[in-house]
N, CA and C of each residue as an Amber inpcrd file, in Angstrom:
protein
   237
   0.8250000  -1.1840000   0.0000000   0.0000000   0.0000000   0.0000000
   0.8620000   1.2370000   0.0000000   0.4480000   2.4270000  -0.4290000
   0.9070000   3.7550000  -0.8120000   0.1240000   4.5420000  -0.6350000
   0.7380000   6.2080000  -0.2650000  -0.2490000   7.1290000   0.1350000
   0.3030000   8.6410000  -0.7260000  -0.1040000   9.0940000  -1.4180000
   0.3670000  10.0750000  -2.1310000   0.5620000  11.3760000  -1.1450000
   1.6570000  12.1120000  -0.8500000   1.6270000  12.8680000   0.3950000
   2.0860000  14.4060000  -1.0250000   3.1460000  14.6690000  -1.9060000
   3.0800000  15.0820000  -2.8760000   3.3700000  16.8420000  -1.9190000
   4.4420000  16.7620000  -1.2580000   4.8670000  17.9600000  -0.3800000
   6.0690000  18.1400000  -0.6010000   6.3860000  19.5160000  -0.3420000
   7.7820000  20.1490000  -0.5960000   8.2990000  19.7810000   0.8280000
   9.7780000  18.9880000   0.7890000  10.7690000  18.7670000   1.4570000
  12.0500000  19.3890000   1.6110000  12.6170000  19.2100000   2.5540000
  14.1650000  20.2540000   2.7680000  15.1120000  18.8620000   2.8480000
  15.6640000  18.6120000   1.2510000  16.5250000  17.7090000   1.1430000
  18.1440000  17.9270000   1.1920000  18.9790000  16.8730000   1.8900000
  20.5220000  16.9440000   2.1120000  20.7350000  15.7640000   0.5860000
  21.1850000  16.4000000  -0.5800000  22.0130000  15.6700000  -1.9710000
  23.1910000  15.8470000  -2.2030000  23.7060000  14.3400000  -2.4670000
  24.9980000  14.4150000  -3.4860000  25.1570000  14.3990000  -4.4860000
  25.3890000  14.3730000  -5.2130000  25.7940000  14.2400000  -7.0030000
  24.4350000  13.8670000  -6.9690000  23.1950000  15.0150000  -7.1270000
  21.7110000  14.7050000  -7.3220000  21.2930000  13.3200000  -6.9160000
  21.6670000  12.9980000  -6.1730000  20.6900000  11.6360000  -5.3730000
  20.6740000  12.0190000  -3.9060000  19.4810000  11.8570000  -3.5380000
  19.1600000  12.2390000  -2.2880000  19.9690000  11.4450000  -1.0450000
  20.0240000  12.1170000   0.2050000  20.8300000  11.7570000   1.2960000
  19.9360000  11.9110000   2.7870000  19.2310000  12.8360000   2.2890000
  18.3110000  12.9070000   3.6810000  17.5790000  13.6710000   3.7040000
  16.4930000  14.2670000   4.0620000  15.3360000  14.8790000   3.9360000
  14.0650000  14.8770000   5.2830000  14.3660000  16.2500000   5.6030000
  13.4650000  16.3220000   7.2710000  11.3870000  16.2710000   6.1440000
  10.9950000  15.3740000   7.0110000   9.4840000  15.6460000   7.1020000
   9.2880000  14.9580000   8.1020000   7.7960000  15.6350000   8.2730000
   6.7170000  14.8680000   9.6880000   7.7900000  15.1400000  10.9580000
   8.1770000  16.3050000  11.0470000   9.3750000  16.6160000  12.1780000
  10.6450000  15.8520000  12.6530000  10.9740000  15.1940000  11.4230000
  12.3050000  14.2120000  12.0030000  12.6620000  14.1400000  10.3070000
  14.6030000  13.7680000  10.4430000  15.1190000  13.6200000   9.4080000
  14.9050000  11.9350000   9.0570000  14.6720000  11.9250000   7.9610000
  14.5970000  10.5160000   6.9020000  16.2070000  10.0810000   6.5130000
  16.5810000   9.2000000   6.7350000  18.1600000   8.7930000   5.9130000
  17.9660000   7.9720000   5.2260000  18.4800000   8.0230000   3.6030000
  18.3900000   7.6560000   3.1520000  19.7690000   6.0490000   3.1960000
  19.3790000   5.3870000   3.0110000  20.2130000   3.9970000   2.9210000
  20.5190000   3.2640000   1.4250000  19.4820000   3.4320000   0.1260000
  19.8400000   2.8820000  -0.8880000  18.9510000   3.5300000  -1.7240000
  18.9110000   3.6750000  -3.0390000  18.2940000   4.3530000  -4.1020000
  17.8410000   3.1730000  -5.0880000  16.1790000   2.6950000  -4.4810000
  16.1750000   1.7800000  -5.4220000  15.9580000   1.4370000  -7.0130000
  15.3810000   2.5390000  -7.1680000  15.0380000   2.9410000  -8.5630000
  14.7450000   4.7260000  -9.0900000  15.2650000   4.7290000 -10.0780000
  15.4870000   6.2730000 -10.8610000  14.7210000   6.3330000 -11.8050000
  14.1120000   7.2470000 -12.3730000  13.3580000   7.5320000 -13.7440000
  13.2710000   9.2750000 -13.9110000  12.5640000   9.3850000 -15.2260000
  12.2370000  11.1370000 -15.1230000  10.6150000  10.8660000 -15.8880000
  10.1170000  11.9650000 -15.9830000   8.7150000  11.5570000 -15.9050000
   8.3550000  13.3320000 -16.8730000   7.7240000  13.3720000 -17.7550000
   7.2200000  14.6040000 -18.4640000   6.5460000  15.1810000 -17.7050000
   5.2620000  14.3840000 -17.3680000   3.9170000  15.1570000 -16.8960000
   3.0170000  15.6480000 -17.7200000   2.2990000  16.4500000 -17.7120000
   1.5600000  16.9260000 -18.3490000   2.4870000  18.3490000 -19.4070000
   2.9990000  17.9780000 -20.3860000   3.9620000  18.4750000 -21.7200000
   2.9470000  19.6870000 -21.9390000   0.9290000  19.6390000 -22.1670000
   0.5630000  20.2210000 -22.9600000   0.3760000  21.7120000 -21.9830000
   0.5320000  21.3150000 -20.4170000   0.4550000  22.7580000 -19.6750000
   1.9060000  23.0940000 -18.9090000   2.6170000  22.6890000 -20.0630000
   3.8220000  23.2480000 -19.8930000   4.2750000  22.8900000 -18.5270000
   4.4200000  21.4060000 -18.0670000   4.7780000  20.8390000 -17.0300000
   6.2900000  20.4370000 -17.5440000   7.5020000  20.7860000 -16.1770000
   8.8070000  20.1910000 -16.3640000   9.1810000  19.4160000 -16.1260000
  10.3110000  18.2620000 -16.5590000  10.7900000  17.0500000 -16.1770000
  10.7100000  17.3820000 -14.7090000  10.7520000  15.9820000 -14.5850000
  10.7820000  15.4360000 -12.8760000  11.5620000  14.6220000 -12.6050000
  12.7260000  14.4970000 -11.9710000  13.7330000  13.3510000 -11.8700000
  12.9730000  12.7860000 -10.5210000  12.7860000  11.2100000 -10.4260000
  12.4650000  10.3980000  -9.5280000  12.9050000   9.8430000  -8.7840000
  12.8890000   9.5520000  -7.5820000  13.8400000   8.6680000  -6.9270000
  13.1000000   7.4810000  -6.0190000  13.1330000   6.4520000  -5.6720000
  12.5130000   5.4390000  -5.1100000  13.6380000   5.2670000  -4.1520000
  13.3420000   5.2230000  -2.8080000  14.3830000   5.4320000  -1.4940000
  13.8880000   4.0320000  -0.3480000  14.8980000   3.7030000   0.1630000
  15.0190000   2.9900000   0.9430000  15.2920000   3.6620000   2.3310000
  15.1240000   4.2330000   3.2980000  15.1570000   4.3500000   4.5980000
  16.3270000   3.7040000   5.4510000  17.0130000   4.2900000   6.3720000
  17.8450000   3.5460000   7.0790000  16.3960000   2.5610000   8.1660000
  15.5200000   3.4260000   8.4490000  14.6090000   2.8260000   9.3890000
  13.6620000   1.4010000   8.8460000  13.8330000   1.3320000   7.3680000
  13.3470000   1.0220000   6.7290000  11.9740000   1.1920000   5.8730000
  11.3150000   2.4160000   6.0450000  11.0560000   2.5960000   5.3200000
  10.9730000   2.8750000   3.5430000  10.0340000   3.2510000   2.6940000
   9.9820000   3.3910000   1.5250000   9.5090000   4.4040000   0.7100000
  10.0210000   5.5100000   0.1860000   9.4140000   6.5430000  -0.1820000
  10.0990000   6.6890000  -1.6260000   9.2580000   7.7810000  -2.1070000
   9.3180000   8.4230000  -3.2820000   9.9310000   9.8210000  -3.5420000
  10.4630000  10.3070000  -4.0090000  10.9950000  11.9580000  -4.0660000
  11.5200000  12.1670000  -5.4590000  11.0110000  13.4740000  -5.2950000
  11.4200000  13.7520000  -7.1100000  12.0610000  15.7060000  -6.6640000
  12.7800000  15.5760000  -7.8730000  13.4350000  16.8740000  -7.6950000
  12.7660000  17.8340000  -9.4000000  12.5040000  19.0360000  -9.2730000
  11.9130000  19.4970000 -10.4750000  12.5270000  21.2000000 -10.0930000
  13.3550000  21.8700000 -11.1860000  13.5590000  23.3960000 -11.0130000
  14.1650000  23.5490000  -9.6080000  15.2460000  22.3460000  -9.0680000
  15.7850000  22.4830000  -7.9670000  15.5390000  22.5660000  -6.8740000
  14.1420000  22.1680000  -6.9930000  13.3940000  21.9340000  -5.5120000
  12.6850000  20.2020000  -5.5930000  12.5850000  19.8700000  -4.3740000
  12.7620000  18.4440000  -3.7030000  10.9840000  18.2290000  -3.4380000
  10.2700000  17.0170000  -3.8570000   9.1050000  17.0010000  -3.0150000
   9.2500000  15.8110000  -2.4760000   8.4980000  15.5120000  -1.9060000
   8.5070000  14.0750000  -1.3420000   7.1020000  13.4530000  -1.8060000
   7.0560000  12.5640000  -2.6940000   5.7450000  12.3170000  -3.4790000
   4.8340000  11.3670000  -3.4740000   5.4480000  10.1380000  -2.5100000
   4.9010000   9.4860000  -1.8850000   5.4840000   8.4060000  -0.9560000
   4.7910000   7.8620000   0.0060000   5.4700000   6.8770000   1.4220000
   4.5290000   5.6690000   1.5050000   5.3170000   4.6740000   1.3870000
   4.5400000   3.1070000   1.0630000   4.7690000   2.2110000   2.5750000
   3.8210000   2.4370000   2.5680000   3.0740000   1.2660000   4.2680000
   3.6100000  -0.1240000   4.5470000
């Protein structure tokens, strides 16, 4: 299960892959990057690439984050 949360985050990156990222009042660490993609969106209202990231948690959790115009969201967190 998954919950679309789709919020701006205050992310710590290296060479554009995420490292850590405070939400819900505590920092997230990231542990492994399981999967990458970029994504158009909607092209016809002039929507910009989205680089994706699929994250592994040191806690173990599982989330989603995408970076677009140099800002970080966090786009979704899987149960």
């Amino acid at each position: 299960m998954s919950k679309i949360v789709d919020q701006p985050v205050l992310m710590v990156a290296e060479k554009d892959a995420p490292k850590r990222f405070f939400w819900f009042k505590r920092w997230v660490n990231v542990s492994t990057v399981i999967d990458k993609w970029k994504e158009i969106g909607r092209w016809w209202e002039d929507d910009t690439e989205k680089l994706f990231f699929r994250v592994l948690s040191r806690e173990g959790g599982i989330y989603e984050v995408y970076t677009e115009k140099n800002r970080w969201n966090l786009y979704k967190v899987y149960d």
